[in-house]
NUBAVEX-653513 format. One line per 4 residues: number of its first residue (from 0); their letters; for each residue z, x, y of C-alpha. Coordinates in nm, 3 decimals. Layout:
NUM) A) Z,X,Y  ...
***
This chain:
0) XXXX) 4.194,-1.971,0.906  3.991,-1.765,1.157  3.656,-1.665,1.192  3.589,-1.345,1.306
4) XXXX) 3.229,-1.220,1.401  3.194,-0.877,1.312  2.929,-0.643,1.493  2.713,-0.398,1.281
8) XXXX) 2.741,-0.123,1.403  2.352,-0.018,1.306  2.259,-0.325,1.533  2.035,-0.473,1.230
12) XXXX) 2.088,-0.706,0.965  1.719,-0.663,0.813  1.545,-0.380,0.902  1.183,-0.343,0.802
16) XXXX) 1.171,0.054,0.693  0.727,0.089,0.691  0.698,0.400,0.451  0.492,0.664,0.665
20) XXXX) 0.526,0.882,0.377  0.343,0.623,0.096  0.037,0.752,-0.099  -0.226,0.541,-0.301
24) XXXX) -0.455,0.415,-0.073  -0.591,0.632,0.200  -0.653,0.294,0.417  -0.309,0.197,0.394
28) XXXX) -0.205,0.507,0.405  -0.386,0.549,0.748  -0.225,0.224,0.931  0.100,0.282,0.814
32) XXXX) 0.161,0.595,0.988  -0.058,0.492,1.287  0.219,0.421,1.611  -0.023,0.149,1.763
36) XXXX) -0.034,-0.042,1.426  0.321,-0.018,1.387  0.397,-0.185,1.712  0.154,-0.483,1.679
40) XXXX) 0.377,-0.559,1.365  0.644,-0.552,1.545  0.535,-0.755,1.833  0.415,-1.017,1.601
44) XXXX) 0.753,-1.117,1.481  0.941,-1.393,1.612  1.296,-1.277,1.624  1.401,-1.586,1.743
48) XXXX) 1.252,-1.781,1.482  1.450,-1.530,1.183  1.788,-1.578,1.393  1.746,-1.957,1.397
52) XXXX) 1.643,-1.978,1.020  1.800,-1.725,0.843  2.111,-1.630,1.034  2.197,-1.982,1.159
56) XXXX) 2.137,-1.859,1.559  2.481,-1.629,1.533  2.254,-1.310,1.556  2.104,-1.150,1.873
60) XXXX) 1.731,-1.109,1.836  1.625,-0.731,1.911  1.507,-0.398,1.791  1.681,-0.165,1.547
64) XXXX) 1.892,0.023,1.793  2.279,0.115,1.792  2.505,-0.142,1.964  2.618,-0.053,2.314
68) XXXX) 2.975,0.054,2.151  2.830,0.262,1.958  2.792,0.634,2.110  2.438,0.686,1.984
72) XXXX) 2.296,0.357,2.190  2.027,0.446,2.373  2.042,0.196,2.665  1.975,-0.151,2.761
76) XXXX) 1.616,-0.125,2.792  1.580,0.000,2.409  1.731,-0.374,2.306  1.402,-0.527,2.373
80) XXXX) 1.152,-0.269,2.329  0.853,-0.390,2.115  1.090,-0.660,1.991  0.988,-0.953,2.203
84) XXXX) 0.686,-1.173,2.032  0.390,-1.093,2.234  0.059,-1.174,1.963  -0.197,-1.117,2.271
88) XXXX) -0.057,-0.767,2.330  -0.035,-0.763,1.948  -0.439,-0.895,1.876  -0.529,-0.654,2.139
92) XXXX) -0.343,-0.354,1.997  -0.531,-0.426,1.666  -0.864,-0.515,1.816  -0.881,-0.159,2.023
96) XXXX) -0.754,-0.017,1.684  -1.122,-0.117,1.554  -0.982,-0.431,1.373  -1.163,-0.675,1.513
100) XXXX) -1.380,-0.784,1.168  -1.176,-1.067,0.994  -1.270,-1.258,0.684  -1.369,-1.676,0.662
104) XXXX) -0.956,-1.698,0.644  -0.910,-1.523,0.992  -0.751,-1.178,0.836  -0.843,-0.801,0.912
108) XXXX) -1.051,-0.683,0.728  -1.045,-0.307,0.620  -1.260,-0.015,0.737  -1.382,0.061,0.439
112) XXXX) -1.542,-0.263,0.325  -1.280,-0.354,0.037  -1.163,-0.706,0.199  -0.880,-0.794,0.358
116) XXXX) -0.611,-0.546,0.510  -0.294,-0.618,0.313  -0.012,-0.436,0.295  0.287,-0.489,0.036
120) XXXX) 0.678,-0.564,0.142  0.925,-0.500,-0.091  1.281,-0.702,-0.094  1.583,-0.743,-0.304
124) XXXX) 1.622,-1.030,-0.476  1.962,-1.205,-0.480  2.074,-0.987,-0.150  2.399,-1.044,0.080
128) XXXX) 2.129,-1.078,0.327  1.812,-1.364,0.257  1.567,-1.111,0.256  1.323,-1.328,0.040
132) XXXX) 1.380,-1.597,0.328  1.310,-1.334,0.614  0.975,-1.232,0.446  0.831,-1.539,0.398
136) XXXX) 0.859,-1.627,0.777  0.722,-1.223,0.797  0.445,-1.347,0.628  0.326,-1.621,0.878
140) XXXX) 0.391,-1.418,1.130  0.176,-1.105,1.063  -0.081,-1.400,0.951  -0.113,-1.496,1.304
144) XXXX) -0.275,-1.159,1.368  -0.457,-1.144,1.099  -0.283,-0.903,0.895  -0.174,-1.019,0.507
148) XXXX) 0.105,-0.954,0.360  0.179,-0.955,0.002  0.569,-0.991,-0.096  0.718,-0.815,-0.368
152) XXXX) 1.100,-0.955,-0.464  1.217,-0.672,-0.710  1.563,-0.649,-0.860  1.790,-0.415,-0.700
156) XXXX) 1.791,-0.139,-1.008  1.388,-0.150,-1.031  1.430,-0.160,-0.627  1.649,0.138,-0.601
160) XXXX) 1.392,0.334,-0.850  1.085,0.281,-0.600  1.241,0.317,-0.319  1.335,0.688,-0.431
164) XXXX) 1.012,0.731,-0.611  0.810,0.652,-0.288  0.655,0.354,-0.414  0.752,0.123,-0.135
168) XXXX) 0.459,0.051,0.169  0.712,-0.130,0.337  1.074,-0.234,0.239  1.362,-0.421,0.422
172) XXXX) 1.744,-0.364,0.395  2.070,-0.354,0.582  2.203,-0.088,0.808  2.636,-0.091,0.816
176) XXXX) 2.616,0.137,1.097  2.810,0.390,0.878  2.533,0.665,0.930  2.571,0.650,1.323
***
């Protein structure tokens, strides 16, 4: 037998897709499709940490780019970009994004006086990939800046239905490469 390592073309295992397009809550809908916010979630998530526990440290931590094989890679310098664990540069984002207020558990609290900020992740259940796994370490991680996150497992059908319905704040799935 051989093992063969097989490169995704896409570059990602687990994407997080944040759904600028979501409707229900006009603060949500506000930080969702802010660029700033977007980043500070992305800085706040150790990589690393998801490669070593979830993919057994045979992945290469970095941002959802092509691979250089692939003719739509942008360049080296893409890899890395807001995809290196930085929660100072990620507190500060959020602090000059006005939140700074955080309740007597340490998370954001909202503009508009309704508690804490929380936004909702959606993942398959019983995936290829561990996506329940990969949240739950998403969850600590936006926790150490302050931001809650609330994890919805759905099964793939009722999954399938929200995602094309729009329902989905955030979501996470694969990318084959196929689409490149």
């Amino acid at each position: 037998y051989r093992v063969r390592f097989w490169p995704n073309l896409g570059g990602s295992e687990a994407i997080i897709y944040i759904n600028q397009t979501w409707q229900g809550d006009p603060e949500i809908e506000k930080w969702l499709r802010n660029l700033d916010f977007r980043i500070a979630l992305s800085l706040a998530i150790d990589r690393e940490e998801i490669n070593e526990s979830i993919f057994l440290g045979i992945g290469k931590p970095r941002a959802f780019v092509a691979v250089p094989n692939n003719p739509y890679y942008p360049g080296p310098d893409y890899e890395k970009k807001y995809a290196v664990r930085d929660l100072d540069r990620s507190n500060a984002i959020l602090d000059t994004l006005s939140l700074v207020k955080k309740d007597n558990k340490g998370y954001r609290l909202r503009h508009d006086g309704k508690g804490p900020l929380v936004i909702t992740l959606s993942v398959l259940s019983q995936a290829m990939v561990n996506f329940e796994g990969i949240a739950e370490l998403l969850l600590n991680h936006w926790q150490d800046v302050g931001i809650k996150l609330h994890i919805r497992v759905e099964e793939r059908s009722y999954y399938a239905k929200r995602a094309t319905t729009n329902e989905h704040q955030l979501s996470m799935w694969v990318t084959g490469g196929s689409e490149n």
